[in-house]
PyMOL commands that place a pseudoatom at each C-alpha (Angstrom):
pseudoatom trace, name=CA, resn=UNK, resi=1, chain=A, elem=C, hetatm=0, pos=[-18.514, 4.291, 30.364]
pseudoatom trace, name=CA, resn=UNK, resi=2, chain=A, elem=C, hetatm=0, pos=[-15.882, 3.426, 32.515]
pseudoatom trace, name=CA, resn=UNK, resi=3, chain=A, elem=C, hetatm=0, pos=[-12.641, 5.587, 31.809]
pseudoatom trace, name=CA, resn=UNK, resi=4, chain=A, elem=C, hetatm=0, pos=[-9.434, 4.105, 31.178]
pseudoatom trace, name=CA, resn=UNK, resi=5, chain=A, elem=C, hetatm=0, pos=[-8.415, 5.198, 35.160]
pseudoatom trace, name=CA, resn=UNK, resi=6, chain=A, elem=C, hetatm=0, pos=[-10.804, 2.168, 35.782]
pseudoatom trace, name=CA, resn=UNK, resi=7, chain=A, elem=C, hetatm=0, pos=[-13.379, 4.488, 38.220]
pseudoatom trace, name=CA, resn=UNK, resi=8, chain=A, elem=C, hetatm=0, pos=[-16.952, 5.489, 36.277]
pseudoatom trace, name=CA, resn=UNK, resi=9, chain=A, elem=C, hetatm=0, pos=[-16.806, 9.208, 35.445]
pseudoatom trace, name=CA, resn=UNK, resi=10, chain=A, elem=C, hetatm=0, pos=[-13.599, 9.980, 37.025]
pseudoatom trace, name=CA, resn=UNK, resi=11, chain=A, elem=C, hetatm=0, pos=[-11.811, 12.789, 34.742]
pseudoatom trace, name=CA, resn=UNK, resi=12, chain=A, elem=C, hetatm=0, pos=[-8.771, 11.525, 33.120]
pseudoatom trace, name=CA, resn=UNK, resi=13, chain=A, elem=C, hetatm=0, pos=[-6.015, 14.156, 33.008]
pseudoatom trace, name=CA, resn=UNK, resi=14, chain=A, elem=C, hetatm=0, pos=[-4.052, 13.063, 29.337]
pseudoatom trace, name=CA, resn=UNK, resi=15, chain=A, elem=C, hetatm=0, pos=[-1.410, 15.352, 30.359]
pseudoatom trace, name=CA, resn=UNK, resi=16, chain=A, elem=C, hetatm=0, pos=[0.057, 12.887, 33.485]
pseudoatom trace, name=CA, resn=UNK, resi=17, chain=A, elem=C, hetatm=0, pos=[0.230, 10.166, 30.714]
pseudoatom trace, name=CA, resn=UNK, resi=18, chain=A, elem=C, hetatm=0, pos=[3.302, 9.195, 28.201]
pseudoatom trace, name=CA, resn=UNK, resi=19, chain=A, elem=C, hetatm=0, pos=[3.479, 11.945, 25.167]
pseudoatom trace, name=CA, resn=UNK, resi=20, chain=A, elem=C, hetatm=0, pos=[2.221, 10.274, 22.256]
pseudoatom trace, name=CA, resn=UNK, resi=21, chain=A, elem=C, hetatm=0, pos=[2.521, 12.334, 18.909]
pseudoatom trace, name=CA, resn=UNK, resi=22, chain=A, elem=C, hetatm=0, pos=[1.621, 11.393, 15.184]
pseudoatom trace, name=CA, resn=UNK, resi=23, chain=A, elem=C, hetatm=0, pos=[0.241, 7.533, 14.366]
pseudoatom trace, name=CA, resn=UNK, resi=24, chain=A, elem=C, hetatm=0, pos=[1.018, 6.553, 17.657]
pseudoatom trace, name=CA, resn=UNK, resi=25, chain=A, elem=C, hetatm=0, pos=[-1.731, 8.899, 18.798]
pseudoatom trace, name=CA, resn=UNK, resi=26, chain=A, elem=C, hetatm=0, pos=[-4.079, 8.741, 15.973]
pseudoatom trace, name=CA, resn=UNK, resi=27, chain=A, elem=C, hetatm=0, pos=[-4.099, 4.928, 15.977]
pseudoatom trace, name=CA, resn=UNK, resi=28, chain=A, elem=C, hetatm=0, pos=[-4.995, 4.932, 20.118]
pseudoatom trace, name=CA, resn=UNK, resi=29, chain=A, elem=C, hetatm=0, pos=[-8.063, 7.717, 18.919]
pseudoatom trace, name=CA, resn=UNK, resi=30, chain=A, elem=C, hetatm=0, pos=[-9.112, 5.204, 16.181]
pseudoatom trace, name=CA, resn=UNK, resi=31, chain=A, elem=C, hetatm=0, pos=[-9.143, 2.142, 18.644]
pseudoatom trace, name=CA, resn=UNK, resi=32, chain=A, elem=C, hetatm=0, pos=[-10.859, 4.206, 21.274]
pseudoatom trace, name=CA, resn=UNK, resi=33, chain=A, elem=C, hetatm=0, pos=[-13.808, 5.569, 18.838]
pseudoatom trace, name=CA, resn=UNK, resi=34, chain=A, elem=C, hetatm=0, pos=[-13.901, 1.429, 17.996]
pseudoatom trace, name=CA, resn=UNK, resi=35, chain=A, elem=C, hetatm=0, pos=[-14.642, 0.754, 21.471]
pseudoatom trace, name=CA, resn=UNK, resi=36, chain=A, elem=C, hetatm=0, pos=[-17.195, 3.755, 22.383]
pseudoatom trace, name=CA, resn=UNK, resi=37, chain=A, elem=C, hetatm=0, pos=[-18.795, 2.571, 19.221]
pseudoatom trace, name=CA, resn=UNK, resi=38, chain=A, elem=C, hetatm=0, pos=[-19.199, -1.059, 19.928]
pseudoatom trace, name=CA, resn=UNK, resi=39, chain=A, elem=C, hetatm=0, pos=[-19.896, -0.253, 23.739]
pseudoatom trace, name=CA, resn=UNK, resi=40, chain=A, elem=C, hetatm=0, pos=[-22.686, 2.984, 23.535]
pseudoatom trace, name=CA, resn=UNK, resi=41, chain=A, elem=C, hetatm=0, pos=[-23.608, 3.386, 19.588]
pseudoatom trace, name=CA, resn=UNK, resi=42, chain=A, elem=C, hetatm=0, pos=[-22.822, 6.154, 17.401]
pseudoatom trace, name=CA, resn=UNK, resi=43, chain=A, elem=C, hetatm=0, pos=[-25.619, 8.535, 18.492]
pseudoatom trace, name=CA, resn=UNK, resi=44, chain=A, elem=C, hetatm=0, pos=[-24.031, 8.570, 22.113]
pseudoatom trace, name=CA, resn=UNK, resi=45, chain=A, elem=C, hetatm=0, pos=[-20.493, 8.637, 21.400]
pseudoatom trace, name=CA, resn=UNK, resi=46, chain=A, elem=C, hetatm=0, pos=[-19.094, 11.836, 21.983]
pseudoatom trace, name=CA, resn=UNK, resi=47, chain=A, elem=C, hetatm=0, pos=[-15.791, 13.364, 21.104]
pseudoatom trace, name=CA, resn=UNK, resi=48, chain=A, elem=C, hetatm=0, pos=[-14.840, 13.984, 24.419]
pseudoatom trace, name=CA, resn=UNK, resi=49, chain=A, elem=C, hetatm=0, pos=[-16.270, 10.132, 25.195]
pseudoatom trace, name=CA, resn=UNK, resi=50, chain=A, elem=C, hetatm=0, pos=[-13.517, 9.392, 22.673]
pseudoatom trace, name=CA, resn=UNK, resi=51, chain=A, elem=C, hetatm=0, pos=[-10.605, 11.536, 23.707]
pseudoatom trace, name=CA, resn=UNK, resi=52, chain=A, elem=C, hetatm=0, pos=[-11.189, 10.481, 27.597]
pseudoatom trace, name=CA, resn=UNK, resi=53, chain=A, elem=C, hetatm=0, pos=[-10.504, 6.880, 26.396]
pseudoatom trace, name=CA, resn=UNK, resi=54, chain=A, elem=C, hetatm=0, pos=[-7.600, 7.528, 24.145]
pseudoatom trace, name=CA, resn=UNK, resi=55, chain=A, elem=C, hetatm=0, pos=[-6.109, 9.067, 26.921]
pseudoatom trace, name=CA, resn=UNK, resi=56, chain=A, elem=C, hetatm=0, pos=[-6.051, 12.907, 25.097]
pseudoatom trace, name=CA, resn=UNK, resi=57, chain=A, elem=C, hetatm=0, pos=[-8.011, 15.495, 24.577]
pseudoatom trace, name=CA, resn=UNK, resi=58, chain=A, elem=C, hetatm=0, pos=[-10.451, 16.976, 22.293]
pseudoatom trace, name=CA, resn=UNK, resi=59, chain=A, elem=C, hetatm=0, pos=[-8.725, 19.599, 20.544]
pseudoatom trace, name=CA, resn=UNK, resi=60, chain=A, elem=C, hetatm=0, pos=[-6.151, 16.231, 19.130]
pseudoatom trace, name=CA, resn=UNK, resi=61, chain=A, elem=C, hetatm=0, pos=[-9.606, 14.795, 17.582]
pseudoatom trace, name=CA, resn=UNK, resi=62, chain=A, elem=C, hetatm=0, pos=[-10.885, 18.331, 15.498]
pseudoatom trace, name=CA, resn=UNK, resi=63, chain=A, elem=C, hetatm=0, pos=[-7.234, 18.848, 15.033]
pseudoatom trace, name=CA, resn=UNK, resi=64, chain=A, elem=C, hetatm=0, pos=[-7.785, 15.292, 12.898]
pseudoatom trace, name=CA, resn=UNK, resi=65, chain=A, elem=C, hetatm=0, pos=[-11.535, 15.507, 12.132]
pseudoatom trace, name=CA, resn=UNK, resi=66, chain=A, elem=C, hetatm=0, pos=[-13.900, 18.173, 11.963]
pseudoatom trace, name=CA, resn=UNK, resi=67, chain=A, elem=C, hetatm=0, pos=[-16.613, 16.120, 13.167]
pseudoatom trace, name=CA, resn=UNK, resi=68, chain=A, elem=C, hetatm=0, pos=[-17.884, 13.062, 14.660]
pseudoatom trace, name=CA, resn=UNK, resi=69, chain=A, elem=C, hetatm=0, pos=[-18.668, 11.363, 11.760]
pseudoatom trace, name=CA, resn=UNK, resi=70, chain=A, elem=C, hetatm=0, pos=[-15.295, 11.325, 9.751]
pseudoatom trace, name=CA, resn=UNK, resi=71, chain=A, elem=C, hetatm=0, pos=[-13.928, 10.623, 12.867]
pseudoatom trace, name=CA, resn=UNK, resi=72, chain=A, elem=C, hetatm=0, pos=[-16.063, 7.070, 12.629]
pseudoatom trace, name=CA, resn=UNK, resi=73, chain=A, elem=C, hetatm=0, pos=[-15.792, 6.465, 8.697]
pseudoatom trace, name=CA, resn=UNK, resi=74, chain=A, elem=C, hetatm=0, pos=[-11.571, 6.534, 9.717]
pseudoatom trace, name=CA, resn=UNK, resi=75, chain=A, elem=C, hetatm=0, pos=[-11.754, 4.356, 12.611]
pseudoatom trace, name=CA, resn=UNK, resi=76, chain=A, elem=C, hetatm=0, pos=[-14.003, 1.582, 10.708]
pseudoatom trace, name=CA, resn=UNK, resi=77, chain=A, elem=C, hetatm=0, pos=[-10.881, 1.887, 7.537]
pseudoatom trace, name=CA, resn=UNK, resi=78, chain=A, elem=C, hetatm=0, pos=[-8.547, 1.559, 10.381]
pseudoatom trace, name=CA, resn=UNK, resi=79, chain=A, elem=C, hetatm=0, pos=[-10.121, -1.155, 11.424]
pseudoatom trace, name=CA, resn=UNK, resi=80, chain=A, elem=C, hetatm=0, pos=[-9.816, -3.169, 8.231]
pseudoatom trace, name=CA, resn=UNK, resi=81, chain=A, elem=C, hetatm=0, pos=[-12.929, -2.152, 6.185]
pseudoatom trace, name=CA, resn=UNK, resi=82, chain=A, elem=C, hetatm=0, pos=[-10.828, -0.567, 3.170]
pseudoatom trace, name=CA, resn=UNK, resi=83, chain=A, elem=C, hetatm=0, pos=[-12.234, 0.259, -0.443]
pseudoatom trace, name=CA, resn=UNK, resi=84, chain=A, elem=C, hetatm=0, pos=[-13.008, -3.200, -2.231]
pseudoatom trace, name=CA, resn=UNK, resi=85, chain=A, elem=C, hetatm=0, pos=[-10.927, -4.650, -4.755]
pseudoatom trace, name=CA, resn=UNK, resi=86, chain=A, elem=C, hetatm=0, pos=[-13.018, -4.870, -8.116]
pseudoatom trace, name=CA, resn=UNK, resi=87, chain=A, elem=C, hetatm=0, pos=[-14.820, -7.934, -8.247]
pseudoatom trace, name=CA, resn=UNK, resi=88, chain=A, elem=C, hetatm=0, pos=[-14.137, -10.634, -11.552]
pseudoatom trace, name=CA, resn=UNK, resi=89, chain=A, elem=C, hetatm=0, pos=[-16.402, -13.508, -11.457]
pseudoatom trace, name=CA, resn=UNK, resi=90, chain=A, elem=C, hetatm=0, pos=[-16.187, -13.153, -15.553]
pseudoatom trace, name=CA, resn=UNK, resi=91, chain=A, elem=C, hetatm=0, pos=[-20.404, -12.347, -15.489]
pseudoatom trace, name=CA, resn=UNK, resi=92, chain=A, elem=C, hetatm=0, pos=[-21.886, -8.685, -15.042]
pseudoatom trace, name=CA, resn=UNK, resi=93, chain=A, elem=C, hetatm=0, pos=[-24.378, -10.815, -12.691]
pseudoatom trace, name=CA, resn=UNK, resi=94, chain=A, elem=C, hetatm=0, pos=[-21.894, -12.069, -10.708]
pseudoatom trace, name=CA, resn=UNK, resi=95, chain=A, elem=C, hetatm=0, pos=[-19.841, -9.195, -9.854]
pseudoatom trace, name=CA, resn=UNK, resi=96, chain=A, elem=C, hetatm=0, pos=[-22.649, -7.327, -8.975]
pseudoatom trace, name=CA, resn=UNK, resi=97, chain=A, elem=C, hetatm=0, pos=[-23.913, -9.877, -6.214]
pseudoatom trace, name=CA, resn=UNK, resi=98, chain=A, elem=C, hetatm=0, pos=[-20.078, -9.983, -5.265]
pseudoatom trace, name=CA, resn=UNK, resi=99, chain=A, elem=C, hetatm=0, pos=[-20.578, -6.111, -4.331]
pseudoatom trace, name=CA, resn=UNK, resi=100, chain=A, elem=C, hetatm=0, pos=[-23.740, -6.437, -2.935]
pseudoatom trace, name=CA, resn=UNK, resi=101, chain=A, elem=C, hetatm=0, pos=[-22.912, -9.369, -0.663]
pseudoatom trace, name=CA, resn=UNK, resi=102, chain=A, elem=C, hetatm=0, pos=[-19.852, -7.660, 0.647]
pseudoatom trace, name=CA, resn=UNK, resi=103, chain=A, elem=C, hetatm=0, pos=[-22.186, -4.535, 1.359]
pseudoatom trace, name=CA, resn=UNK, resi=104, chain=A, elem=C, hetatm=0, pos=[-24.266, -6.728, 2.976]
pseudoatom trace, name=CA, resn=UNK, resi=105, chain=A, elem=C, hetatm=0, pos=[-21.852, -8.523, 5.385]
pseudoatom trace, name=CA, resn=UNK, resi=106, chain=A, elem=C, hetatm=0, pos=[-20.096, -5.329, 6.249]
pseudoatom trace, name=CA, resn=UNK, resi=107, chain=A, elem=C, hetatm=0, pos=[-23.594, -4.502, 7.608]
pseudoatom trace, name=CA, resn=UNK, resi=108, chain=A, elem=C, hetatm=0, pos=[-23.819, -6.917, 10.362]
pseudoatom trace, name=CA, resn=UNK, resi=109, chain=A, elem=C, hetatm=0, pos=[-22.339, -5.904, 13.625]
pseudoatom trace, name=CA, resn=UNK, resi=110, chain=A, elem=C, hetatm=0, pos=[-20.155, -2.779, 14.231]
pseudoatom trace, name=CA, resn=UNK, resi=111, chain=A, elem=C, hetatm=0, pos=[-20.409, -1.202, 10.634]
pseudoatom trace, name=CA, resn=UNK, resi=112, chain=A, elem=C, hetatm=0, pos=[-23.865, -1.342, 10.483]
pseudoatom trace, name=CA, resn=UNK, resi=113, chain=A, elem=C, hetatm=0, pos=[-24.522, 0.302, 14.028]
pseudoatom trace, name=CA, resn=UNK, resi=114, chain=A, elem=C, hetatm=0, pos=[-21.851, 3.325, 12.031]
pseudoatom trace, name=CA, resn=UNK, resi=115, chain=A, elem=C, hetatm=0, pos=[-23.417, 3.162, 8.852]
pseudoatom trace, name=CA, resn=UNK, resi=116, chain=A, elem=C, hetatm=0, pos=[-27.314, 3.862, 10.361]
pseudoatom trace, name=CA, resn=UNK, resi=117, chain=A, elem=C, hetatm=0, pos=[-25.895, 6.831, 12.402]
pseudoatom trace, name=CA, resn=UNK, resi=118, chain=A, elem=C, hetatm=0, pos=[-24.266, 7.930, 9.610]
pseudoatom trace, name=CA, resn=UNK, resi=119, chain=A, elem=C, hetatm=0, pos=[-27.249, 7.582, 7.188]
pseudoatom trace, name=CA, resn=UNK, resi=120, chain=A, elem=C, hetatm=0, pos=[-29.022, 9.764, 10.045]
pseudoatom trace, name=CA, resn=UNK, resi=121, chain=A, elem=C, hetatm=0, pos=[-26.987, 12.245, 10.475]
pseudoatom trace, name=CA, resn=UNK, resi=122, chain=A, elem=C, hetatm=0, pos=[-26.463, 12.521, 6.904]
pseudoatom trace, name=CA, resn=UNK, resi=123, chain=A, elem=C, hetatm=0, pos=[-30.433, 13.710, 7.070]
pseudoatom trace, name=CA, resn=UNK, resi=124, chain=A, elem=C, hetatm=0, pos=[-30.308, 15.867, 10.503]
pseudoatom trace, name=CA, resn=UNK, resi=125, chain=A, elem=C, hetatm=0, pos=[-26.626, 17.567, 9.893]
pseudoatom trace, name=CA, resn=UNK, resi=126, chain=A, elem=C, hetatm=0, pos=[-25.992, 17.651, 5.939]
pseudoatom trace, name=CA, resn=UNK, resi=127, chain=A, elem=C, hetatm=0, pos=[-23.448, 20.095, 5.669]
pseudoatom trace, name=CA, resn=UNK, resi=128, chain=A, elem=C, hetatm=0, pos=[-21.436, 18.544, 8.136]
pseudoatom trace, name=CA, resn=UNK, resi=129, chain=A, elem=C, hetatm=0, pos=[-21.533, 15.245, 6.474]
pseudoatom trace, name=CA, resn=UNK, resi=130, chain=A, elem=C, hetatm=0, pos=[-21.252, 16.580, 3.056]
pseudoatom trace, name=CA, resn=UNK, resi=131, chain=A, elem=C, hetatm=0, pos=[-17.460, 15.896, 2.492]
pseudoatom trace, name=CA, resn=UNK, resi=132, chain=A, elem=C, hetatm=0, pos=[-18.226, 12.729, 3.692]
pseudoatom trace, name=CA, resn=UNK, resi=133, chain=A, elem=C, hetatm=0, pos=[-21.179, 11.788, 1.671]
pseudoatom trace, name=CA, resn=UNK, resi=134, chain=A, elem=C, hetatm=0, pos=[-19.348, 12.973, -1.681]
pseudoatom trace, name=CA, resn=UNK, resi=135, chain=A, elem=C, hetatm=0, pos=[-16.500, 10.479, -0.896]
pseudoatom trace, name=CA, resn=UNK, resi=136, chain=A, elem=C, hetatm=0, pos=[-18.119, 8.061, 0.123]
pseudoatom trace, name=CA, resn=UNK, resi=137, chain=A, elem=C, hetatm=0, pos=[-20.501, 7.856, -2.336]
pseudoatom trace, name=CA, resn=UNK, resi=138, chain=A, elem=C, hetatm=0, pos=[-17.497, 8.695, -4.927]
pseudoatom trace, name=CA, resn=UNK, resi=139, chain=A, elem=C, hetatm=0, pos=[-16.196, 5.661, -4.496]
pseudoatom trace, name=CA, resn=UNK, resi=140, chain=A, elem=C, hetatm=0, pos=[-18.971, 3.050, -4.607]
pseudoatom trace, name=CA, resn=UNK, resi=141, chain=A, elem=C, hetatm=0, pos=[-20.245, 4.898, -8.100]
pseudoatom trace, name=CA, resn=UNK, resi=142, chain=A, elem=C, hetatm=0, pos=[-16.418, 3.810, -9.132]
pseudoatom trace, name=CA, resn=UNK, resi=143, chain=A, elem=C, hetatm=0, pos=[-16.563, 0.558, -8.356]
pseudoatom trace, name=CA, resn=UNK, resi=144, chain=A, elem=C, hetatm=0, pos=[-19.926, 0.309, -10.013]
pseudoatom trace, name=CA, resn=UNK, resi=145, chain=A, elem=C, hetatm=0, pos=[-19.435, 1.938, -12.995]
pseudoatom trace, name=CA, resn=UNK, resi=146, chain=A, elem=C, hetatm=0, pos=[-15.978, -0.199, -13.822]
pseudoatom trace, name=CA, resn=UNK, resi=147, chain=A, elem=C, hetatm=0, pos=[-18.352, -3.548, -13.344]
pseudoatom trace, name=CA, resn=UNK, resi=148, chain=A, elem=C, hetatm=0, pos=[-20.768, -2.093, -15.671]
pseudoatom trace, name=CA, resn=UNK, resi=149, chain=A, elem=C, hetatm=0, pos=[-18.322, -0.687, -18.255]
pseudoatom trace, name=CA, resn=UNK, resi=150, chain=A, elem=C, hetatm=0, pos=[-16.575, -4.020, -18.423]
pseudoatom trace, name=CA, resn=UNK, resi=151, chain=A, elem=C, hetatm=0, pos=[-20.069, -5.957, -19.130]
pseudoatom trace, name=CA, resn=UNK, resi=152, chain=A, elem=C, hetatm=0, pos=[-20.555, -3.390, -21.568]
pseudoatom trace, name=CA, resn=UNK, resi=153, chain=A, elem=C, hetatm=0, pos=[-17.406, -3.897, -23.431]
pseudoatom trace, name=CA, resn=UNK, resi=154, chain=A, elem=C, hetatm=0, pos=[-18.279, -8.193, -23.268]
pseudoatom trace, name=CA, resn=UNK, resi=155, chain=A, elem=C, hetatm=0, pos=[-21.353, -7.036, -25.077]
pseudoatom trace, name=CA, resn=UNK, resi=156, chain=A, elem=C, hetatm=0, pos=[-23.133, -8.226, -21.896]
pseudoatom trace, name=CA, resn=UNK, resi=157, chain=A, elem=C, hetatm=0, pos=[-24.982, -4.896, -22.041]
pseudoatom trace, name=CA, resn=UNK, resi=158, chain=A, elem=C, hetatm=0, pos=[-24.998, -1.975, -24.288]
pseudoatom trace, name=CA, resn=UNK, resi=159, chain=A, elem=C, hetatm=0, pos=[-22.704, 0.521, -23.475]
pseudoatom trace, name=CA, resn=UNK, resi=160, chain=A, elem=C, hetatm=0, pos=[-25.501, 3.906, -23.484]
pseudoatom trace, name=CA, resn=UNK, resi=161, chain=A, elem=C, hetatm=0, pos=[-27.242, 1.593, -20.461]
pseudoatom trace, name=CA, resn=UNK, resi=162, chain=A, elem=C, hetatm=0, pos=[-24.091, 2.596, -18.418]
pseudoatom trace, name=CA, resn=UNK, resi=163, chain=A, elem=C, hetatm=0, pos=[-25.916, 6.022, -17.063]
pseudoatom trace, name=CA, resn=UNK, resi=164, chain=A, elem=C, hetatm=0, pos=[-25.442, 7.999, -13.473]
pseudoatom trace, name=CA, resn=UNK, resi=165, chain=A, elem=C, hetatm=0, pos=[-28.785, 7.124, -12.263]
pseudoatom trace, name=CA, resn=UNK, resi=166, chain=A, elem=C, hetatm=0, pos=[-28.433, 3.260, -13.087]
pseudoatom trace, name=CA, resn=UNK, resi=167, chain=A, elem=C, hetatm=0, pos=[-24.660, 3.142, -11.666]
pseudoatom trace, name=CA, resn=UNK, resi=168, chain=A, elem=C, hetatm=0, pos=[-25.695, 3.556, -8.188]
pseudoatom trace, name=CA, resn=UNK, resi=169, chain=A, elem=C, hetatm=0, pos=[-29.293, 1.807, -8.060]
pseudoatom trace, name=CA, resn=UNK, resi=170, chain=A, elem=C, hetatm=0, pos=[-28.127, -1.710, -6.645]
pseudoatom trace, name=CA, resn=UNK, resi=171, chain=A, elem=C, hetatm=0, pos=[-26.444, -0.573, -3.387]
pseudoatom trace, name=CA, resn=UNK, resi=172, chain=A, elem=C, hetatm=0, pos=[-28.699, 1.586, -2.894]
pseudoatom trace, name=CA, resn=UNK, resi=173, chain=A, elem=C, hetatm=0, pos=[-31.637, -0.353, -2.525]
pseudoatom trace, name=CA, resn=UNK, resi=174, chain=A, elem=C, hetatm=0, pos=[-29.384, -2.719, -0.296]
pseudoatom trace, name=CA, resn=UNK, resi=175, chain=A, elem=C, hetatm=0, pos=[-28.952, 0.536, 2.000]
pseudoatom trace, name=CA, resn=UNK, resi=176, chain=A, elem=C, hetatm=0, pos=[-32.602, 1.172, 1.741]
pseudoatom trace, name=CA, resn=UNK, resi=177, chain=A, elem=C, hetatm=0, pos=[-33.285, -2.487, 2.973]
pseudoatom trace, name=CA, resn=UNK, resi=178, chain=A, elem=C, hetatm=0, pos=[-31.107, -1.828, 5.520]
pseudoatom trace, name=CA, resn=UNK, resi=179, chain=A, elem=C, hetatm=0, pos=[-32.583, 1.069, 7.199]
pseudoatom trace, name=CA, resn=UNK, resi=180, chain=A, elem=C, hetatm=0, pos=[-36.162, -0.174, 6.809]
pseudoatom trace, name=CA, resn=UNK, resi=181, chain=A, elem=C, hetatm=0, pos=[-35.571, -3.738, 8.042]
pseudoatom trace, name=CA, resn=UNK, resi=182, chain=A, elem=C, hetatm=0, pos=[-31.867, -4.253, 9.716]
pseudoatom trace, name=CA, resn=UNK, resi=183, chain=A, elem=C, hetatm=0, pos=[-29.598, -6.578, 9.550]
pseudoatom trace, name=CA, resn=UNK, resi=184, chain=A, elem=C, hetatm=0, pos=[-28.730, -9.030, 8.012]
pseudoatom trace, name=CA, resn=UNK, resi=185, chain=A, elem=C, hetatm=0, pos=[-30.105, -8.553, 4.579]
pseudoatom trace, name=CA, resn=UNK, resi=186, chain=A, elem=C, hetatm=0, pos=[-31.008, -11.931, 3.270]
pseudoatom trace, name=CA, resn=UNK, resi=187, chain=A, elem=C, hetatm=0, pos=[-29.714, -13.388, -0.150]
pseudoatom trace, name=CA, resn=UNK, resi=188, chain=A, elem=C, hetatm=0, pos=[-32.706, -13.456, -1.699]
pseudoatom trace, name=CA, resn=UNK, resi=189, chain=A, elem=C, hetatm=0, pos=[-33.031, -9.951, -1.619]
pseudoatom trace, name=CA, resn=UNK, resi=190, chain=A, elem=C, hetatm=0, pos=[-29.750, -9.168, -2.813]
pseudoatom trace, name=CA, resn=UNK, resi=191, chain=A, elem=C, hetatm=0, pos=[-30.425, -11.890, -6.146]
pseudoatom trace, name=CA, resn=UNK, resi=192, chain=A, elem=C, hetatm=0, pos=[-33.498, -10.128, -6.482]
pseudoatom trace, name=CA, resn=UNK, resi=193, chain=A, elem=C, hetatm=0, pos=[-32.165, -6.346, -6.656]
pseudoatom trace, name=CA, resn=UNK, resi=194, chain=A, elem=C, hetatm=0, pos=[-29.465, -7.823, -9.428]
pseudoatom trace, name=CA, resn=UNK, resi=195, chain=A, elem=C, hetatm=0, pos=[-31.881, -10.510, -11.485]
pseudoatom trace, name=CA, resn=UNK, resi=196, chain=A, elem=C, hetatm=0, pos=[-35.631, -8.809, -11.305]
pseudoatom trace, name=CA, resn=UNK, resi=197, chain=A, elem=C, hetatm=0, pos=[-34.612, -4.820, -11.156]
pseudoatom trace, name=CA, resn=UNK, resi=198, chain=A, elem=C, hetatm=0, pos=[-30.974, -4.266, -12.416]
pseudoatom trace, name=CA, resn=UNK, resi=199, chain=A, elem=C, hetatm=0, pos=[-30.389, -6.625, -14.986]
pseudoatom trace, name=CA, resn=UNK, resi=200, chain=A, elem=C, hetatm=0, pos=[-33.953, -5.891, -16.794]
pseudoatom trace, name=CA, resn=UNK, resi=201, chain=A, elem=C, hetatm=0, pos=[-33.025, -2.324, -16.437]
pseudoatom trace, name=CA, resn=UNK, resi=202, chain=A, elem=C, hetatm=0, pos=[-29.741, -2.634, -18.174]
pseudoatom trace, name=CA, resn=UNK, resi=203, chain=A, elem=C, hetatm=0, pos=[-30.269, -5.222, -21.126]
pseudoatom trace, name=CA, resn=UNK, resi=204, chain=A, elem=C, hetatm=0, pos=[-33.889, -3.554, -22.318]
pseudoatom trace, name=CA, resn=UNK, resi=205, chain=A, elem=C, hetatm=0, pos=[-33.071, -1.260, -25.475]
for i in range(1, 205): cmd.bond("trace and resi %d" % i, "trace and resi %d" % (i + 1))
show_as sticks, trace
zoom trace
């Protein structure tokens, strides 16, 4: 990496720079994980990779996150990749490939470099990722489980289908697509997690 003093290696002291303090400072940390992201890959991005290129030091990173990978999941929301709006297509089928193909998408390029470290150090460091997991996984079972309560309440589906272990099953098998094959995940794939596994799964009684 070459440091923001333009020389390879050459130690960056934050402290000759301009004070920067609050979002000022945590935006230039979010842009600079961004870039050590898209330029070395999660797996060797550091935290003090990161502070040398923002310009500060470490301790103003864990003062922010306690670890590497919350640091990430904030820069990509920085970025632009906020929670989705709840699709309304007006079908239960439709919504659901709405979700899916936004999943999807979001995979190609600098998400889906984040989201396979993330799904690997979810396995080799799970109690530092397990704030992390509970959110994030908080938040997709929400989005689910209002597309599925909806369709229930159309009389699309009945409403006891609407169960824990069925509310997360679609995106799930996208991720599982993901990590097996990489991106991008083809359409097909996505119309056949929704029309040959999920939709059976809901409308049987």
């Amino acid at each position: 990496m070459t440091t923001p003093a333009g020389e390879p290696g050459e130690a960056v002291d934050h402290r000759k720079g301009p004070r920067r303090r609050g979002e000022v400072l945590q935006a230039a940390i979010l842009d600079a994980t961004l870039a050590e992201l898209a330029e070395v890959g999660y797996w060797r991005m550091t935290m003090q990779s990161v502070a040398t290129r923002a310009r500060t030091s470490k301790a103003s990173l864990y003062k922010r996150w306690p670890n590497r990978a919350e640091m990430v999941v904030a820069a990509l929301r920085h970025r632009g990749g906020g929670p989705m709006a709840v699709p309304d297509t007006g079908s239960l089928r439709g919504d659901v490939l709405a979700v899916l193909r936004r999943g999807a998408d979001s995979l190609n390029g600098l998400f889906g470099e984040a989201a396979r470290g993330l799904m690997a150090e979810n396995l080799t460091n799970p109690e530092d990722t397990a704030n992390l997991r509970a959110q994030m996984f908080t938040s997709r079972d929400k989005l689910m489980r209002e597309i599925l309560e909806r369709a229930a309440a159309r009389g699309e589906i009945p409403a006891e289908a609407v169960r824990p272990p069925v509310i997360g099953f679609a995106p799930a098998l996208v991720d599982h697509h993901f990590i097996i094959y990489g991106a991008p995940v083809p359409d097909e794939v996505l119309t056949g997690i929704v029309d040959d596994l999920l939709l059976p799964l809901l409308t049987r009684r």
